[in-house]
C-alpha positions in Angstrom: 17.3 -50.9 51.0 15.8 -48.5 53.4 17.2 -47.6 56.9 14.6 -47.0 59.8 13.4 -43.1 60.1 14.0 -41.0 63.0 10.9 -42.3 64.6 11.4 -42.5 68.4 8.1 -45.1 68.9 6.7 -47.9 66.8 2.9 -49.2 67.7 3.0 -53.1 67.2 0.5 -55.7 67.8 1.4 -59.1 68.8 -0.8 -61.7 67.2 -1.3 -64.9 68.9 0.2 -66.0 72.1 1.8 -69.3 72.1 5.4 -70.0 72.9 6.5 -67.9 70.5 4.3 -65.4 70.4 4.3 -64.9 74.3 8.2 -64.2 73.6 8.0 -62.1 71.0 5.2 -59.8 73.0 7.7 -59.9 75.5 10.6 -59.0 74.2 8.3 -56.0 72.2 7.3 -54.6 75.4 10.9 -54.3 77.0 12.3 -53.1 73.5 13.5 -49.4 73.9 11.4 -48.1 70.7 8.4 -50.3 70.5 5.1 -49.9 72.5 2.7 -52.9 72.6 -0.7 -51.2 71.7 -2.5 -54.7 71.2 -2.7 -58.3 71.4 -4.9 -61.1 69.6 -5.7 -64.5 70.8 -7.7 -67.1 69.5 -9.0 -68.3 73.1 -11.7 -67.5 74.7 -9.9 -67.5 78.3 -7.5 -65.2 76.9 -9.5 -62.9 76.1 -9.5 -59.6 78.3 -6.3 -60.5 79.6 -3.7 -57.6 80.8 -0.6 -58.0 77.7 2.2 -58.7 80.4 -0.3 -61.2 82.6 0.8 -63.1 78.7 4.3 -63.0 78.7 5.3 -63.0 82.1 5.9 -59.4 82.8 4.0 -56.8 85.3 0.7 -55.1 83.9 1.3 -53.4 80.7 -2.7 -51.4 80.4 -3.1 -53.5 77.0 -5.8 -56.1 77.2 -6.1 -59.1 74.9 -8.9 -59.3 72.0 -9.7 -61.8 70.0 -11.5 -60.0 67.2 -9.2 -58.7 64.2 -11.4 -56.0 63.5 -10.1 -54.5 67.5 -6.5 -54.5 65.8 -7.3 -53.0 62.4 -9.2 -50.1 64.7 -5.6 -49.7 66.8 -4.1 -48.7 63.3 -0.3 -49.8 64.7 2.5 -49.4 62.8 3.2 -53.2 62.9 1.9 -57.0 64.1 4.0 -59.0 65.1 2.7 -62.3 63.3 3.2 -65.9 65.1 0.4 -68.2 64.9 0.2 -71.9 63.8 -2.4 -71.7 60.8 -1.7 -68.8 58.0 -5.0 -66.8 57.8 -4.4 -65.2 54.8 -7.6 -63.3 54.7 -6.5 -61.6 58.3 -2.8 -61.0 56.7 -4.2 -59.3 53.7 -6.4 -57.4 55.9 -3.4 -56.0 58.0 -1.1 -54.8 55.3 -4.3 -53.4 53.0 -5.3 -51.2 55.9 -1.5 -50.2 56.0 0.0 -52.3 58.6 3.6 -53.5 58.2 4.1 -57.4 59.4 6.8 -59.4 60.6 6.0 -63.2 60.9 7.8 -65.9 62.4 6.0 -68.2 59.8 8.3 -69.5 56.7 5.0 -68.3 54.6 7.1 -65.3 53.4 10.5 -65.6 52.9 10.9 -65.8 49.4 8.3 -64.6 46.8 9.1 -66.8 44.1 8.5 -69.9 46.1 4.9 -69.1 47.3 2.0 -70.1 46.3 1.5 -67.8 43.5 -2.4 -67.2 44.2 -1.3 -65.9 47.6 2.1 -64.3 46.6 -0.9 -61.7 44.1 -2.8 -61.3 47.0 -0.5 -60.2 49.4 1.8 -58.2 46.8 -1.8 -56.5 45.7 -2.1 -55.8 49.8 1.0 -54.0 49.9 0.4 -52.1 47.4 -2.7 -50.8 48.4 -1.7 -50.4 52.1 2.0 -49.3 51.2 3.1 -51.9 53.8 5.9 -54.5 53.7 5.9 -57.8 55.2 9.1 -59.8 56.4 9.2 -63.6 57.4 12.3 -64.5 59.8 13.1 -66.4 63.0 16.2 -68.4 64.0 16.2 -71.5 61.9 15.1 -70.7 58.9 16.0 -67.2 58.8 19.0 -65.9 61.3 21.2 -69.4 60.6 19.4 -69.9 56.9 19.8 -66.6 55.4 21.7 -63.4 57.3 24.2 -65.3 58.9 25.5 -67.1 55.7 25.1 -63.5 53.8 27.7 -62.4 56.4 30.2 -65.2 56.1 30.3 -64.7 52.2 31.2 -61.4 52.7 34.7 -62.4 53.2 34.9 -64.7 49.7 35.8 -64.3 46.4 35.3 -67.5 45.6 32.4 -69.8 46.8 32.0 -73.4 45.9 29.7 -74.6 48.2 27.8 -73.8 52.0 26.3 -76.2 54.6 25.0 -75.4 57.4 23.9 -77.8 59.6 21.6 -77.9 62.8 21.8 -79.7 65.7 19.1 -80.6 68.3 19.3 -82.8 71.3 16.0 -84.0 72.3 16.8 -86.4 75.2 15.0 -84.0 78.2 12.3 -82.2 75.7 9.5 -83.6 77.5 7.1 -83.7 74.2 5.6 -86.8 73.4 2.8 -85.4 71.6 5.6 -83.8 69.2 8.4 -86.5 69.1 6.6 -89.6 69.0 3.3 -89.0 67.1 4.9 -85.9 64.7 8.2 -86.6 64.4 8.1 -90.3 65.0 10.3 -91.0 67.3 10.2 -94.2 68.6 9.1 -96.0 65.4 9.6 -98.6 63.9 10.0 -97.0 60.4 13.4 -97.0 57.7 12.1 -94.0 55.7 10.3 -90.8 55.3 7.2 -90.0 55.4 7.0 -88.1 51.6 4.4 -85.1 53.2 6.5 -84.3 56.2 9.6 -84.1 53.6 7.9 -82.1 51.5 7.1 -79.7 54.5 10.5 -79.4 55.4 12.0 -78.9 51.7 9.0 -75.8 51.8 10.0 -74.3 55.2 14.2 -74.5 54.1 14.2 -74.2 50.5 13.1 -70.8 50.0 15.4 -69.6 52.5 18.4 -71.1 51.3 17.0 -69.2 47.6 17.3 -65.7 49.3 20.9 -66.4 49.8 21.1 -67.8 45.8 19.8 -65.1 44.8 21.5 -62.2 46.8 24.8 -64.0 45.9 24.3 -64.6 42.4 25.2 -68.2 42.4 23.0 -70.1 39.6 21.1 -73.4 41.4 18.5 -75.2 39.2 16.5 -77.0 41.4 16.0 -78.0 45.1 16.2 -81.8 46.8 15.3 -83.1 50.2 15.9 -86.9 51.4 15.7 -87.9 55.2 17.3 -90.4 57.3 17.1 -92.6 60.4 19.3 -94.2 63.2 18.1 -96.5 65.7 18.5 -97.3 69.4 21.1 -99.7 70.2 19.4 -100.6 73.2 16.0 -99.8 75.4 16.1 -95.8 76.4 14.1 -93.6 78.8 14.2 -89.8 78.0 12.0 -86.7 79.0 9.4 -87.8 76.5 9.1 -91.5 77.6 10.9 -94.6 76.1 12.7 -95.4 72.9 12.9 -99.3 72.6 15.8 -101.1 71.0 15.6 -101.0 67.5 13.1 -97.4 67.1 13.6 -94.4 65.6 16.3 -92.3 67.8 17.6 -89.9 65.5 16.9 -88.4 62.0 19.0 -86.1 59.8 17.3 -84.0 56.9 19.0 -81.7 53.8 17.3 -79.8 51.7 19.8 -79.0 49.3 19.7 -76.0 45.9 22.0 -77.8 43.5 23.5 -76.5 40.3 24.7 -79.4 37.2 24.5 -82.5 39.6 26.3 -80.5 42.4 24.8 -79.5 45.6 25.8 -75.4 45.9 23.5 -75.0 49.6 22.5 -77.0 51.8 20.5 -77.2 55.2 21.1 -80.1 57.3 18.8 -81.1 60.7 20.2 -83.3 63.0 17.6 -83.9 65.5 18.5 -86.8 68.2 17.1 -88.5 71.5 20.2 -90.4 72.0 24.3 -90.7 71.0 23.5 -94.5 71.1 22.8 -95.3 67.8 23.5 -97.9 64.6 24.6 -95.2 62.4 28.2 -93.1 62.7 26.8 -89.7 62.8 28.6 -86.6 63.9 26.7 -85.8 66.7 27.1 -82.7 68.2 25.6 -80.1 71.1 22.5 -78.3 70.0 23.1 -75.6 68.0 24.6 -74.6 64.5 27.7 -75.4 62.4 28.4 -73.6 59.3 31.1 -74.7 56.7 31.5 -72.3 54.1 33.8 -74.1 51.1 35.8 -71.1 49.0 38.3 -69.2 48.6 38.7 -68.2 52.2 37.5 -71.4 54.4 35.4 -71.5 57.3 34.1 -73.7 59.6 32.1 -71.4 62.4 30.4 -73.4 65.3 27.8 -71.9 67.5 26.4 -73.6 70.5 23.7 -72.6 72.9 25.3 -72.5 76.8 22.0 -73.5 77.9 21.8 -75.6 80.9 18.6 -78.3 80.4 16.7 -76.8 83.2 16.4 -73.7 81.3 16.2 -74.7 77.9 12.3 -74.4 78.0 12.3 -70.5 79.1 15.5 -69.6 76.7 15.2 -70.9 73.1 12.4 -69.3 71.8 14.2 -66.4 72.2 15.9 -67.5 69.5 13.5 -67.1 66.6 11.7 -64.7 68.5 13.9 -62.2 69.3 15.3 -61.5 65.6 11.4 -60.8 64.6 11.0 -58.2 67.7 14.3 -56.1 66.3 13.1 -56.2 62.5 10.2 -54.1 63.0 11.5 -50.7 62.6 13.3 -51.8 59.4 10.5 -53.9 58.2 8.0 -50.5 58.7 11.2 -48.4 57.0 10.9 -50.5 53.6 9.2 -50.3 50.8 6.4 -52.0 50.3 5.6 -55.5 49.3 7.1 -59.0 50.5 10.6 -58.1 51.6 13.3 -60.6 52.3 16.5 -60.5 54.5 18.4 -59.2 51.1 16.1 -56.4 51.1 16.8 -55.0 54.7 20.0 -53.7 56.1 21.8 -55.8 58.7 19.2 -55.7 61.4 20.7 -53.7 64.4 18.7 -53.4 67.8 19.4 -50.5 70.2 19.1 -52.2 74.3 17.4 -50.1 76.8 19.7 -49.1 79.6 19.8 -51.1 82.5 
């Protein structure tokens, strides 16, 4: 593991714009050691936009591009990585020209659970480029993988980890993404076996960096999903849950070891306390029970009021990957996972 070099400035790019992306640009640009030196967007009316016009801040000098070539001509240090759709061609492009990336994707987090076509290609990038690239965020990553390392520090003994995530989705006003990708509102008793599988692919792996660090011997990894429904009609942010629909849904993905489950992630995700099933509901945000030698049970909440829950939580996965950069650029090359990097500290500039 490699601590960051004396280096007083790091050159990043951020790449793509969209409510992650426009957080993470911003919280590079008011970061003491990094200098935003570039941006890429994939729209047109983007394009030639000042960097802070994009994330809510004063005119940084740094105008928006949308041609990839523009960023491998900046030669930064690092890109800051958060688009929907992997481009793996762009990706391999960055770190074979030398250019360290940290991505708020799940792509990345753990090498032996990529694809193992693109897991060559990218190691064969790094190689070439001496670059390192780093997956993280809140949730996987933050919740999934460095705050459970922590925890475990103070066992001897561990027989088992959940933690579990809670999100209240009553005043997210999202239909698009509640109804018609989550399917809310439904009529449906199970899951849909594709989304399932996506989940088990974003979680697993990042449960596997914490196996792995920790020595404990899983076989295999599980997901199931479940439902409760609306006791009665309900109007929220996103429009209205009838009696009988979809109001709630929990998911675990789960590393087990003979029969037994050793880690597991568990989503909560609710519109409504009103349901047909006796869950533990609880505020959004994260509870870890860690079963061993030395017990815990560590809430966190978010003390967000609902008015500003919009401007605030993508500050949650984005922030982490804004402080990883200078360790990210400090490690060796190749695909490097929250084991790999020291605890990741971040200096604050001085108000």
């Amino acid at each position: 593991m490699t601590e960051p070099g004396r280096k007083s400035s790091y050159r990043v790019v951020q790449w793509a714009t969209g409510n992650i992306g426009s957080r993470t640009l911003r919280g590079a640009a008011e970061h003491p050691q990094l200098e935003v030196v570039g941006v890429l967007v994939h729209s047109a009316d983007k394009s030639g936009l000042d960097a802070g016009e994009l994330c809510g801040l004063a005119p940084l000098g740094v105008h928006a591009t949308t041609e990839a070539a523009d960023v491998l001509g900046l030669k930064p240090d690092c890109v800051l990585y958060t688009p929907r759709e992997l481009d793996a061609d762009a990706v391999c492009a960055l770190l074979t020209a030398g250019i360290n990336v940290v991505a708020t994707r799940t792509d990345f987090h753990h090498p032996g659970a990529m694809d193992q076509s693109l897991r060559r290609r990218i190691e064969a990038a790094c190689a070439e480029g001496g670059s390192s690239i780093h997956s993280t965020g809140s949730s996987p990553g933050f919740v999934t993988e460095a705050l459970p390392l922590v925890l475990a520090s103070v066992q001897r003994r561990l027989d088992g980890l959940l933690i579990e995530e809670f999100a209240d989705l009553s005043r997210r006003p999202s239909p698009g993404l509640l109804f018609d990708v989550m399917g809310f509102g439904g009529r449906h008793d199970t899951f849909d076996e594709r989304r399932l599988a996506s989940l088990k692919a974003s979680f697993a792996p990042s449960l596997r960096v914490v196996a792995d660090a920790l020595g404990l011997p899983v076989e295999r990894s599980e997901v199931h999903g479940e439902f409760a429904h609306a006791l009665s009609r309900t109007t929220i942010a996103a429009g209205v849950l009838e009696a009988g629909s979809v109001a709630a849904q929990r998911v675990t993905v789960a590393w087990k070891q003979g029969g037994r489950d050793v880690l597991r992630f568990r989503a909560t995700w609710y519109c409504t306390t009103e349901l047909d099933r006796s869950w533990d509901l609880r505020d959004t945000g994260w509870r870890l029970t860690v079963d061993g030698d030395a017990p815990l049970d560590v809430t966190i909440r978010f003390p967000v009021a609902p008015e500003n829950a919009a401007a605030t939580y993508p500050a949650y996965t984005a922030n982490r990957a804004v402080n990883a950069v200078p360790w990210v650029v400090a490690a060796d090359p190749g695909i490097r996972t929250t084991a790999d990097l020291p605890h990741v500290v971040s200096p604050f500039a001085q108000s």
